[in-house]
VEXDREN-266644 format. One record per residue (C-alpha): residue number from 1; y, x, z; residue in three letters. Coordinates in steps of 0.001 Angstrom, whole numbers, plus 500000, padded with zeros to 6 digits. Layout:
marpa num = NUM, north = Y, east = X, up = Z, residuo = ala
...
//
This chain:
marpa num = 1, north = 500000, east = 500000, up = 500000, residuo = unk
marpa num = 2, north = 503244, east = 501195, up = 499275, residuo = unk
marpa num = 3, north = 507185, east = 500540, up = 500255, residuo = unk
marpa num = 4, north = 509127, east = 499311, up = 497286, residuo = unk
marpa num = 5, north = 512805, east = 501072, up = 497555, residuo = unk
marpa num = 6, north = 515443, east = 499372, up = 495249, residuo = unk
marpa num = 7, north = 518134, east = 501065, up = 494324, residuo = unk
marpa num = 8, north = 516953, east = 504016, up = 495898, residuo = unk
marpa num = 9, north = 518582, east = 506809, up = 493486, residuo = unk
marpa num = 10, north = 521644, east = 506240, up = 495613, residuo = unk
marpa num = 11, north = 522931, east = 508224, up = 498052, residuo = unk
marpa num = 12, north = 521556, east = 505870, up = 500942, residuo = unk
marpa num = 13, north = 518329, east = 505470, up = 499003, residuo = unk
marpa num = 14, north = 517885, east = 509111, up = 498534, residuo = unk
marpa num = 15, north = 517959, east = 510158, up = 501930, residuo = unk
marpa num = 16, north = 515842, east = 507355, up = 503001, residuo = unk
marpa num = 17, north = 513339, east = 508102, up = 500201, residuo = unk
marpa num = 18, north = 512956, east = 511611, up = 501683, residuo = unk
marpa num = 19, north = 512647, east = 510341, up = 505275, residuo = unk
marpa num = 20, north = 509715, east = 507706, up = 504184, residuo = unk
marpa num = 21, north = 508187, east = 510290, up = 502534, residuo = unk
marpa num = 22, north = 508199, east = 512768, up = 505476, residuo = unk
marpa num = 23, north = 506732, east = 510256, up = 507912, residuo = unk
marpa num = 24, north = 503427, east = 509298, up = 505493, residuo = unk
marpa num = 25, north = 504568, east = 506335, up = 503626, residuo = unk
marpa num = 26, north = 504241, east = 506126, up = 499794, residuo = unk
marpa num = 27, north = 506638, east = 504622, up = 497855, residuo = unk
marpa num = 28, north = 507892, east = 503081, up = 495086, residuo = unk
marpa num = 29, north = 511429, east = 503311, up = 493802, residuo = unk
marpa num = 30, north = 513307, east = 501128, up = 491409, residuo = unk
marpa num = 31, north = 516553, east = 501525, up = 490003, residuo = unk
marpa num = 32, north = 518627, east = 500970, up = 486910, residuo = unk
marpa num = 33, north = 520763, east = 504304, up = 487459, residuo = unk
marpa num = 34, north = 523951, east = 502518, up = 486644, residuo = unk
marpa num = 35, north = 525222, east = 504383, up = 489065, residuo = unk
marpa num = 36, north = 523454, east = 507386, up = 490013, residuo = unk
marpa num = 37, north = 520710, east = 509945, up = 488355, residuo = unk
marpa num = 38, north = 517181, east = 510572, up = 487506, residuo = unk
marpa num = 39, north = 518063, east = 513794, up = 488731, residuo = unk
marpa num = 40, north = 518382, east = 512797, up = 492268, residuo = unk
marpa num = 41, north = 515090, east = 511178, up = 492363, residuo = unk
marpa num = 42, north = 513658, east = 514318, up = 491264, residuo = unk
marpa num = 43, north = 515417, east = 516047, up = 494056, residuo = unk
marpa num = 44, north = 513577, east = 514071, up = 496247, residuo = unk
marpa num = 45, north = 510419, east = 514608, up = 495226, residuo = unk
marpa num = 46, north = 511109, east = 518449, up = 495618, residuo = unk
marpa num = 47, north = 512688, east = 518198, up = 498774, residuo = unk
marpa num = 48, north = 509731, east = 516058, up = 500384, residuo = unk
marpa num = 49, north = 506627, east = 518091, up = 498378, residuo = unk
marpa num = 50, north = 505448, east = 514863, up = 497213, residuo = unk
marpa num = 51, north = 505838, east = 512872, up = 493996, residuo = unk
marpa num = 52, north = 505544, east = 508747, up = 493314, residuo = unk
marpa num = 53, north = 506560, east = 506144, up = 490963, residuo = unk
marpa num = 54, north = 509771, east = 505943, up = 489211, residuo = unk
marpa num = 55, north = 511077, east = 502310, up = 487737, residuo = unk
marpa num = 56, north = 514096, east = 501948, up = 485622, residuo = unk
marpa num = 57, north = 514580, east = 498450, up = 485841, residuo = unk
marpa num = 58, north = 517146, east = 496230, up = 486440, residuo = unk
marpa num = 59, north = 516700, east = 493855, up = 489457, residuo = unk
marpa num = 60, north = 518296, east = 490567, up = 487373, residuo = unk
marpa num = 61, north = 515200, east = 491513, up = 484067, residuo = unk
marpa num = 62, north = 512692, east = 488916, up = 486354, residuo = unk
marpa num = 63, north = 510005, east = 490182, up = 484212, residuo = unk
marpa num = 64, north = 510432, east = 493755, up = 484751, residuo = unk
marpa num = 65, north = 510796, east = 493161, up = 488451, residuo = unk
marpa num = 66, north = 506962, east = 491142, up = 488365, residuo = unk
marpa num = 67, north = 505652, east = 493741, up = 486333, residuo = unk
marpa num = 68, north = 506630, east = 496647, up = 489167, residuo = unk
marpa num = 69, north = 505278, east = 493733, up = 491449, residuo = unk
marpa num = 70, north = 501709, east = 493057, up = 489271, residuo = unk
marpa num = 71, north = 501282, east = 496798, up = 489098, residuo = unk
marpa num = 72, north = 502247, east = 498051, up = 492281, residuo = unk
marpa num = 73, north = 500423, east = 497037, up = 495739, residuo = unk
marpa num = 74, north = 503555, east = 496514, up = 497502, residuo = unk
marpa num = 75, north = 503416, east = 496071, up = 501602, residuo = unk
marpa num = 76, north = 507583, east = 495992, up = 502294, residuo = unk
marpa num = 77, north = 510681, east = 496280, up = 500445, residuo = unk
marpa num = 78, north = 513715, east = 498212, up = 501301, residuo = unk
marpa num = 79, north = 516698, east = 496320, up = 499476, residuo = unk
marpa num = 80, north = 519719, east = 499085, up = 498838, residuo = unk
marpa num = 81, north = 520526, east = 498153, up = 494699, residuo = unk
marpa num = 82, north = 523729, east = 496597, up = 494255, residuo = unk
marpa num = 83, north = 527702, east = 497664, up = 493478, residuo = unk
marpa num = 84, north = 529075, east = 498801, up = 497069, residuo = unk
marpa num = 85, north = 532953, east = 499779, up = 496240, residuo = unk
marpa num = 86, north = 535351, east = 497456, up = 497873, residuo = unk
marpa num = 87, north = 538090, east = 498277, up = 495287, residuo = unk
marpa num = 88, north = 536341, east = 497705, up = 492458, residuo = unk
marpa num = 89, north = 534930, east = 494017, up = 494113, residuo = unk
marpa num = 90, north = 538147, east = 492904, up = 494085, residuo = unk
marpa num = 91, north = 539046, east = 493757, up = 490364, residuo = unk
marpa num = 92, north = 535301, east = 492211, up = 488859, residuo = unk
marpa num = 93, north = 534178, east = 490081, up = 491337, residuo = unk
marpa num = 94, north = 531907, east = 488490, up = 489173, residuo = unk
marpa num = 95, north = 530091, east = 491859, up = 488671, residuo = unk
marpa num = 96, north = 529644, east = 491887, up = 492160, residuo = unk
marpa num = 97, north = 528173, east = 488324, up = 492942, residuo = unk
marpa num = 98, north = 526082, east = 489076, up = 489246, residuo = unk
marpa num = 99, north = 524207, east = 492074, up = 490886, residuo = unk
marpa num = 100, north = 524471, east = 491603, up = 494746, residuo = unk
marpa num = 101, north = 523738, east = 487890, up = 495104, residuo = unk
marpa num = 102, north = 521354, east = 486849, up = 492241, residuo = unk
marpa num = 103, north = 519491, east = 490239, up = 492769, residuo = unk
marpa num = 104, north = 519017, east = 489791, up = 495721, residuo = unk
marpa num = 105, north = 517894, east = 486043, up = 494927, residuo = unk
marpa num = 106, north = 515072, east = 487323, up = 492568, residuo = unk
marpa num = 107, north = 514002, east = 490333, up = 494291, residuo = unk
marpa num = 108, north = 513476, east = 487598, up = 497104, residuo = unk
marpa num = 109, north = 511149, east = 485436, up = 494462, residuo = unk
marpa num = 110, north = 509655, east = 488201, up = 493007, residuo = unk
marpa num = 111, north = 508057, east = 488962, up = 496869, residuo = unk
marpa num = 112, north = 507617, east = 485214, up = 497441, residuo = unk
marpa num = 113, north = 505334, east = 485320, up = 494163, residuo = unk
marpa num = 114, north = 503659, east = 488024, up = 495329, residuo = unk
marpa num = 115, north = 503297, east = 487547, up = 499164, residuo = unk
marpa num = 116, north = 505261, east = 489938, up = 500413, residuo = unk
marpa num = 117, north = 507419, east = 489213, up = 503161, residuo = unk
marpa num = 118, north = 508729, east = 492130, up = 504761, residuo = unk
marpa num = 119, north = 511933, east = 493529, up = 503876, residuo = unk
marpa num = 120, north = 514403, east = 495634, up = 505547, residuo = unk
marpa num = 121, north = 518146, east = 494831, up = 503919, residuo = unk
marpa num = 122, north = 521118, east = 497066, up = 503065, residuo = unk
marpa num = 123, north = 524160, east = 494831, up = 504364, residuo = unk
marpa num = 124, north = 527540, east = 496400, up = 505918, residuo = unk
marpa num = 125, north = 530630, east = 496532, up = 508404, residuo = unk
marpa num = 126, north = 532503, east = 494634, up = 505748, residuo = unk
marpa num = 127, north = 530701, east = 490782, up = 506877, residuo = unk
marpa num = 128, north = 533023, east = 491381, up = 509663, residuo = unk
marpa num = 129, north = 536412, east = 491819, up = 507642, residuo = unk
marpa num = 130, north = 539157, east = 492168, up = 509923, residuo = unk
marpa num = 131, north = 538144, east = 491778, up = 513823, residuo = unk
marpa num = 132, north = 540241, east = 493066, up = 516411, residuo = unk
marpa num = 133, north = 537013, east = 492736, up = 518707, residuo = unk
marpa num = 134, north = 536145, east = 496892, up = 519790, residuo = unk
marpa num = 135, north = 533353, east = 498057, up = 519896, residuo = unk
marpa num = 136, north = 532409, east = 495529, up = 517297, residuo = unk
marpa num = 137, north = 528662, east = 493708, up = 518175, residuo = unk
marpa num = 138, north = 526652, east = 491977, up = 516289, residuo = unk
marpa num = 139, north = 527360, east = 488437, up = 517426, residuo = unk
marpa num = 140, north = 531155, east = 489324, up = 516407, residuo = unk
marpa num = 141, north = 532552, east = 486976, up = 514007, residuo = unk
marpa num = 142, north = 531574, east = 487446, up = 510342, residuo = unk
marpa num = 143, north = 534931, east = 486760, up = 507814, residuo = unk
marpa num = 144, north = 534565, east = 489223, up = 504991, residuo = unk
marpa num = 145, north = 538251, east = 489328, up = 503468, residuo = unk
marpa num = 146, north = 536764, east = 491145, up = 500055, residuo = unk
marpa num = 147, north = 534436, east = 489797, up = 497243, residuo = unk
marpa num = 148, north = 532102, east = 492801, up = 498070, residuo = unk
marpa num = 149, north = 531738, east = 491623, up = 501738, residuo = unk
marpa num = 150, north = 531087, east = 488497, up = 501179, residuo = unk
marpa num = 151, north = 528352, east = 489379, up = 499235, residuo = unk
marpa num = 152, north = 526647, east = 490704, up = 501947, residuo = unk
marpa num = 153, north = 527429, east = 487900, up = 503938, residuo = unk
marpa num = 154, north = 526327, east = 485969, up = 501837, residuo = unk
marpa num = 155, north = 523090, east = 487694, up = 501382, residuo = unk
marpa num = 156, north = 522469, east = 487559, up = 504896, residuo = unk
marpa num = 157, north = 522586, east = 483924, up = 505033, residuo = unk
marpa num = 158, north = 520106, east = 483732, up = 501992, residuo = unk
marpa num = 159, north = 517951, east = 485433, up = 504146, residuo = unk
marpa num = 160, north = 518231, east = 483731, up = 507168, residuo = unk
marpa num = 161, north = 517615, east = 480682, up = 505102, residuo = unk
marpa num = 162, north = 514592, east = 482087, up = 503640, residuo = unk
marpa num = 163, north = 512816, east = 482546, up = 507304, residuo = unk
marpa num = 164, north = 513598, east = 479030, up = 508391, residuo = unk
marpa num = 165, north = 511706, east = 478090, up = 505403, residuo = unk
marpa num = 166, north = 508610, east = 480233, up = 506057, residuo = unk
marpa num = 167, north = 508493, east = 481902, up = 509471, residuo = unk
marpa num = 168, north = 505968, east = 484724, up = 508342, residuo = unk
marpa num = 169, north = 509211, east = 486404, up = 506578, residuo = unk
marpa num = 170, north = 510325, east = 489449, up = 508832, residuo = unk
marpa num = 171, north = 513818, east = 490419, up = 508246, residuo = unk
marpa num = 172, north = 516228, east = 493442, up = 509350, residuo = unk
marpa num = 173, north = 519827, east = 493548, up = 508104, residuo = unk
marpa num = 174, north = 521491, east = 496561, up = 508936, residuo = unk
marpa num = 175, north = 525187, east = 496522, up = 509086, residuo = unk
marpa num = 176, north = 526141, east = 500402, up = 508256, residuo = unk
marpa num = 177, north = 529393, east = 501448, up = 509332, residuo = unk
marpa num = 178, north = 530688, east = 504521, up = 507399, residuo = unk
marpa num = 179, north = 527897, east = 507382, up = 506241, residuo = unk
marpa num = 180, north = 528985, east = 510364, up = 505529, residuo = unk
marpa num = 181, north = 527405, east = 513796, up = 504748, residuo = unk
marpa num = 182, north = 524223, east = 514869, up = 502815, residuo = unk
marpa num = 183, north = 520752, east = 516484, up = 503057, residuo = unk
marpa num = 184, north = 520768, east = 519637, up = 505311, residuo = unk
marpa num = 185, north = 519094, east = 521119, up = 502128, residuo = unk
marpa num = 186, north = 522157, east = 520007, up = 499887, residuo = unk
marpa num = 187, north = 520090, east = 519199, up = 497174, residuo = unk
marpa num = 188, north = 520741, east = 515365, up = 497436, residuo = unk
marpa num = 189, north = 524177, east = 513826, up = 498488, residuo = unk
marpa num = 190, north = 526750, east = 511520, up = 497747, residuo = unk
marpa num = 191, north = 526836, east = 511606, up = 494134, residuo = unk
marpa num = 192, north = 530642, east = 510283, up = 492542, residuo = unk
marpa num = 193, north = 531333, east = 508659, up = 489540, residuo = unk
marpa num = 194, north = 535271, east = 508977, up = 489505, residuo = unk
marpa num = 195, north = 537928, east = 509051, up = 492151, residuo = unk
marpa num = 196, north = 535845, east = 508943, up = 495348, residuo = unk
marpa num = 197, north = 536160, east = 505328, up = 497034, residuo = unk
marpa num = 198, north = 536112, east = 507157, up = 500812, residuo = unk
marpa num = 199, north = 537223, east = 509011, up = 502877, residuo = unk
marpa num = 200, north = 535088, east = 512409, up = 503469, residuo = unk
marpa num = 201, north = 534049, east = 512658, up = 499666, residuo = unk
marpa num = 202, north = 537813, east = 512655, up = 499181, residuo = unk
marpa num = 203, north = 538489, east = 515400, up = 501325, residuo = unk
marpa num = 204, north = 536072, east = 517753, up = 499661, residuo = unk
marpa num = 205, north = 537633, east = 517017, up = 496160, residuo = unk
marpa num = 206, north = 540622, east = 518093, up = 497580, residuo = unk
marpa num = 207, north = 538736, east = 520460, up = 498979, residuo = unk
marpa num = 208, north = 537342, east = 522284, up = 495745, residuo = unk
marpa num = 209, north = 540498, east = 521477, up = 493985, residuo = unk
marpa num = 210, north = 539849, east = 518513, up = 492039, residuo = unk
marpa num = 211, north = 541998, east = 516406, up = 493626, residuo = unk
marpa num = 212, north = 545851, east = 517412, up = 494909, residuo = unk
marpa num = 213, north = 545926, east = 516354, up = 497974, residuo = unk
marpa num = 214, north = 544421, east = 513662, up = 500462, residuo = unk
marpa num = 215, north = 546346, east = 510076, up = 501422, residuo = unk
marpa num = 216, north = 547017, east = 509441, up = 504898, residuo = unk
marpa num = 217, north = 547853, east = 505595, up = 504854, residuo = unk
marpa num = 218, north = 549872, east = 505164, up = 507864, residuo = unk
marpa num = 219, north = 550066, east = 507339, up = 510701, residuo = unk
marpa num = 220, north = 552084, east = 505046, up = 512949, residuo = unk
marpa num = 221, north = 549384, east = 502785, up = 514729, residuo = unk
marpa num = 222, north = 548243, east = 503012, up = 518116, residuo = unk
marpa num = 223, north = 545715, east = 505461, up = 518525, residuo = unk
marpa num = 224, north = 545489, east = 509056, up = 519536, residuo = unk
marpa num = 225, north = 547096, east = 510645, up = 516804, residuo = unk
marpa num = 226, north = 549064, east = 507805, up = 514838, residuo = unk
marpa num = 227, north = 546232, east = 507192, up = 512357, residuo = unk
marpa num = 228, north = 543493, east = 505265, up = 511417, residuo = unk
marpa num = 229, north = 539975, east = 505442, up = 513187, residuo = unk
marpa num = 230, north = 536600, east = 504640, up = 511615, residuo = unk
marpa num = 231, north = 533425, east = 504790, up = 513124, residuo = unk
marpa num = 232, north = 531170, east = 507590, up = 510525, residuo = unk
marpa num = 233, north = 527891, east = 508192, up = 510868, residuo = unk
marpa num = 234, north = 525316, east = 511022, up = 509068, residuo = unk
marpa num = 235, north = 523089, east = 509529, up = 506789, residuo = unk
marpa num = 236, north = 520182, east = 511452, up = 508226, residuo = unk
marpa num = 237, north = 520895, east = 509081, up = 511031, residuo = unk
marpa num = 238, north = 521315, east = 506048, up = 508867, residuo = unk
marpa num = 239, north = 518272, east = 506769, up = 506696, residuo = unk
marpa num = 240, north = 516572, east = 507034, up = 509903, residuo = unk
marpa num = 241, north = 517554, east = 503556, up = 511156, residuo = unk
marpa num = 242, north = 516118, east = 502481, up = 508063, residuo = unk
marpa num = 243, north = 512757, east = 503843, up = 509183, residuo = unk
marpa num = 244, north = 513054, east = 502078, up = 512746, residuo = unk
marpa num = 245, north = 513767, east = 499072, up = 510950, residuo = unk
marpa num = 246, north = 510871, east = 499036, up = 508733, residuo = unk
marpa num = 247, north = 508548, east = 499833, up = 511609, residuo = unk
marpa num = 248, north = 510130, east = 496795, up = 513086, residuo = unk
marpa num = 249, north = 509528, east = 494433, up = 510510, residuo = unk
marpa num = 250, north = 505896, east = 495601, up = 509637, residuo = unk
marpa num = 251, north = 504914, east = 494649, up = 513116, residuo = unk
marpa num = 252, north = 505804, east = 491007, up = 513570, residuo = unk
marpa num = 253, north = 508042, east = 488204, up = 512249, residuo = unk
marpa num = 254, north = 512001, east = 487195, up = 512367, residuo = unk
marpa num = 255, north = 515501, east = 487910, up = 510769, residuo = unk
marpa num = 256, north = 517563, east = 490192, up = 512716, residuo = unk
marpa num = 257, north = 520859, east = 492005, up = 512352, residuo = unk
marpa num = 258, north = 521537, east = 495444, up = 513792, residuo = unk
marpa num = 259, north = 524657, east = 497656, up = 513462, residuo = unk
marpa num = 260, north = 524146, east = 501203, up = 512635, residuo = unk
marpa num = 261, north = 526545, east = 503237, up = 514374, residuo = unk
marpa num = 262, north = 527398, east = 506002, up = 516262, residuo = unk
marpa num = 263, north = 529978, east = 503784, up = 518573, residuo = unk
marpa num = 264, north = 532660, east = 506286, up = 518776, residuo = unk
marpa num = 265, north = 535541, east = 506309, up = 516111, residuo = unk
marpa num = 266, north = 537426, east = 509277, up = 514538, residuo = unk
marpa num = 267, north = 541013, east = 509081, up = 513404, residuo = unk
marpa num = 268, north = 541939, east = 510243, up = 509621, residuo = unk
marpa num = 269, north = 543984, east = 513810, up = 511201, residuo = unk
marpa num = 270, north = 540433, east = 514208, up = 513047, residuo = unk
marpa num = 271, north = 538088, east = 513853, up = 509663, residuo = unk
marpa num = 272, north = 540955, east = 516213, up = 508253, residuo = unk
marpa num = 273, north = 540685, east = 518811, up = 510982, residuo = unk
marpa num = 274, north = 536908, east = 518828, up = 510790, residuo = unk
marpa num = 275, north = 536728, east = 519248, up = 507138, residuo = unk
marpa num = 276, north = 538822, east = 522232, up = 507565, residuo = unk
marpa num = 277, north = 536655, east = 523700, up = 510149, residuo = unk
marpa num = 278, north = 533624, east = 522936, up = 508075, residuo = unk
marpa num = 279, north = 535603, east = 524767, up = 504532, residuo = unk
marpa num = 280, north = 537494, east = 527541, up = 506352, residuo = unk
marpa num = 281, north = 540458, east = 526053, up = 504565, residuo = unk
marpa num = 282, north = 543898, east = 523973, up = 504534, residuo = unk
marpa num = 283, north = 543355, east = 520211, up = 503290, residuo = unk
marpa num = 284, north = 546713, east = 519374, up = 502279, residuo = unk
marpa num = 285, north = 547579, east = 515694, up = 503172, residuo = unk
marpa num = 286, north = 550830, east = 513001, up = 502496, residuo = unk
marpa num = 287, north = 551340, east = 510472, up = 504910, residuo = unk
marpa num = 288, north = 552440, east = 507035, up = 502828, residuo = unk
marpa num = 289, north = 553163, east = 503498, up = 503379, residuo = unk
marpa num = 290, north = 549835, east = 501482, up = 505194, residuo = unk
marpa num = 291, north = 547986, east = 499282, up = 503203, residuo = unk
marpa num = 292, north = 548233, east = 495558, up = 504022, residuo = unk
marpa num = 293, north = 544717, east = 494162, up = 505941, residuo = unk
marpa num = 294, north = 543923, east = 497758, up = 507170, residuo = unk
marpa num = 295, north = 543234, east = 497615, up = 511158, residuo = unk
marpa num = 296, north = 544244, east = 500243, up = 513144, residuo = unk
marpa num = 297, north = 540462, east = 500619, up = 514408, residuo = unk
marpa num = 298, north = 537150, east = 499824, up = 513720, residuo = unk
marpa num = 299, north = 533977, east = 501197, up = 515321, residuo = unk
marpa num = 300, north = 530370, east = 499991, up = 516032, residuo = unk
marpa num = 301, north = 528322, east = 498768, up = 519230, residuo = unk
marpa num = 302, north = 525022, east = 500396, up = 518604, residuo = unk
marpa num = 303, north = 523936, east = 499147, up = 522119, residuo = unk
marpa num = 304, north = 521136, east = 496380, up = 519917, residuo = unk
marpa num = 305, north = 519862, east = 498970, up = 517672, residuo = unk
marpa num = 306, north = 518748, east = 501311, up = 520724, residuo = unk
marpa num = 307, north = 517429, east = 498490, up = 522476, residuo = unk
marpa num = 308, north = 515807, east = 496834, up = 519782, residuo = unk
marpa num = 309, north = 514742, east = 499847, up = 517512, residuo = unk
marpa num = 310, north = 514892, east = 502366, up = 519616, residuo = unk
marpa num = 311, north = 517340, east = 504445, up = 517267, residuo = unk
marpa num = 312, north = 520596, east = 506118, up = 517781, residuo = unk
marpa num = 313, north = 522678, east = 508789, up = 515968, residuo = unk
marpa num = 314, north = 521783, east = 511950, up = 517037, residuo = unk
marpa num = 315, north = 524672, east = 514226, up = 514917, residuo = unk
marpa num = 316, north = 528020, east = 514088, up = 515855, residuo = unk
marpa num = 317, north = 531242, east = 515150, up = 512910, residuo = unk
marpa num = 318, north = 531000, east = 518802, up = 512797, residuo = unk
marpa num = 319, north = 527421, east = 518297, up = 511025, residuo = unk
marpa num = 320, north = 528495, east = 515094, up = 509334, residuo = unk
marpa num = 321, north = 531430, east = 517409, up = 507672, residuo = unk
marpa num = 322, north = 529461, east = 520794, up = 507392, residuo = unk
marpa num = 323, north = 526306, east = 518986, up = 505617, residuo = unk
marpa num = 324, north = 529265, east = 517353, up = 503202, residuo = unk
marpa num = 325, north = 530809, east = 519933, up = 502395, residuo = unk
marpa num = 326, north = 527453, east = 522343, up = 501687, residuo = unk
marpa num = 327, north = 526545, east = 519384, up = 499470, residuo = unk
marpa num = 328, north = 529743, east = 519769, up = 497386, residuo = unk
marpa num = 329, north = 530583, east = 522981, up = 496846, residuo = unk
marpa num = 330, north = 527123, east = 523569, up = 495557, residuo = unk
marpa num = 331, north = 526891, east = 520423, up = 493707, residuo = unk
marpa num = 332, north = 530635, east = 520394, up = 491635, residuo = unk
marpa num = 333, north = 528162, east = 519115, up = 488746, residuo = unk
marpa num = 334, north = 528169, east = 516105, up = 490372, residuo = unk
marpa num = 335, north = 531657, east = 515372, up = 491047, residuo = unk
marpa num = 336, north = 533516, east = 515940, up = 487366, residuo = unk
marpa num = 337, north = 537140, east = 514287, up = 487647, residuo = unk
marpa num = 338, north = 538739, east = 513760, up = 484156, residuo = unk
marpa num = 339, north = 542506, east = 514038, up = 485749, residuo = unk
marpa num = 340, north = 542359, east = 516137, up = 488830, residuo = unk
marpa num = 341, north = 546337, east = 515438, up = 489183, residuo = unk
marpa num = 342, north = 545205, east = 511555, up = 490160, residuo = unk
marpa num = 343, north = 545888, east = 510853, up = 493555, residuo = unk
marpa num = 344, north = 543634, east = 507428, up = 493990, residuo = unk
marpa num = 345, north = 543072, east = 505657, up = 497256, residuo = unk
marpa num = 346, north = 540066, east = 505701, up = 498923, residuo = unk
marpa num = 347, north = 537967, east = 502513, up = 500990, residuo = unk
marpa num = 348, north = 537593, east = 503121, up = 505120, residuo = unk
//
């Protein structure tokens, strides 16, 4: 039996690949590569010492999706495929519902065919929108303000509707906060296409040049040093929540959401400061104007995940920044800019 990982050519996916691997489990992953390379699944396979079965399919071709179903001797799914940039949501929403929402519908039918019922589910910080509610916990109230949030939301309700239909579903969403970093290795990592969409890729295209300098949207709210503070966590630790979570599902029934976390938050000047420690170098930075709906804070409550899972993040920012930036600088392949002058903005 095998683990069916969609979308797992992405950077989540990747690192979760190689962790699912490492424990024993074989695996399947799909993915259309819209977004990321073939490369990076190869990467995988020589990072773990152990090869498996590559799909390039779509999740919306139904038929494709059976036939990986029909073929394969699937036990659990882990959901990751779908658009993820908050930005971009906003400018093709209908992209977003397209892939997020109906993919997720017929991945869902595709298992119901089959009989498979277990399936651990990439959602995000973003169901929550703007909550002044710190730490934020899972029983916090949901009120995406994005079309790319409310996808997820959306998706988790889907869900939840699925298991009062037929209680032998067992469900984990996982509401990530911010991952950042890469593979101690630095073979795999967060792979860009464009102007990075956050924060710590940012950085190291400033970093290596590519980019002039880094955005600092507002540095007049009230926190330690005037600006913003995110919760980011290494996704080593993510992709091992991932593995918690499957254990979890594989061993009895039930929807459940769980935040991973680290529970502590780290201003912009602090991500800034790191990065420089981690590159031995200046990251130049221009303090404009806030954008409107950014909160001054926003950082996790873990506390369900430990109790529930029995996971926590174990690596703290120096290694989130140092693993990021040994990613990059020997990775510039995968980071190619057209107009390094572009200063963009990027998603927190």
């Amino acid at each position: 039996m095998a683990i069916l990982v969609t979308g797992g050519a992405g950077y989540i996916g990747t690192h979760t690949c190689v962790e699912l691997l490492n424990k024993g489990y074989d695996i399947v992953v799909l993915d259309k590569l819209s977004k990321s390379k073939r490369e990076s699944v190869n990467r995988v396979m020589e990072i773990s010492g152990r090869s498996f079965k590559f799909e390039n399919v779509d999740l919306v071709e139904k038929k494709e999706l059976e036939r990986v179903f029909t073929e394969n001797k699937i036990e659990a799914v882990v959901h990751f495929a779908g658009l993820k940039s908050v930005g971009e949501s906003v400018k093709k929403p209908l992209d977003y519902y397209r892939n997020n929402v109906m993919g997720t519908i017929l991945l869902c039918e595709a298992m119901q065919q089959f009989g498979v019922k277990n399936v651990v589910i990439s959602s995000s910080a973003a169901v929550y929108g703007t909550t002044k509610q710190m730490p934020i916990a899972e029983d916090a109230p949901l009120g995406p303000d994005n079309p790319y949030g409310r996808t997820k939301l959306m998706i988790e309700e889907i869900l939840r509707d699925l298991y009062v239909s037929d209680s032998e579903w067992s469900i984990a969403l996982l509401r990530y906060f911010n991952p950042v970093g890469a593979h101690e290795s630095g073979r795999i990592g967060e792979d860009l296409n464009g102007i990075p969409s956050n924060l710590a890729p940012y950085i190291t295209q400033v970093a290596v040049g590519r980019l002039k300098e880094v955005n600092v949207f507002g540095n007049d709210y009230q926190t330690k040093d005037g600006t913003g503070v995110r919760d980011y966590i290494h996704i080593t630790d993510l992709a091992k929540g991932h593995l918690k979570a499957l254990d979890k599902v594989l061993a009895g029934n039930g929807v459940e959401a769980y935040n991973l976390g680290t529970g502590k938050g780290y201003s912009v000047m602090e991500m800034i400061a790191a990065f420089e420690n981690a590159t031995g170098q200046k990251i130049p930075y221009k303090v404009v104007d806030r954008r409107p709906g950014d909160v001054s804070v926003s950082y996790a409550d873990p506390a369900k995940a430990k109790r529930m899972l029995g996971w926590e993040a174990q690596k703290g920012i120096d290694e989130m920044c140092a693993d990021a930036w040994n990613w990059q600088k020997n990775n510039l392949y995968a980071s190619l800019i057209k107009n390094d002058s572009v200063i963009g903005e990027y998603e927190c």
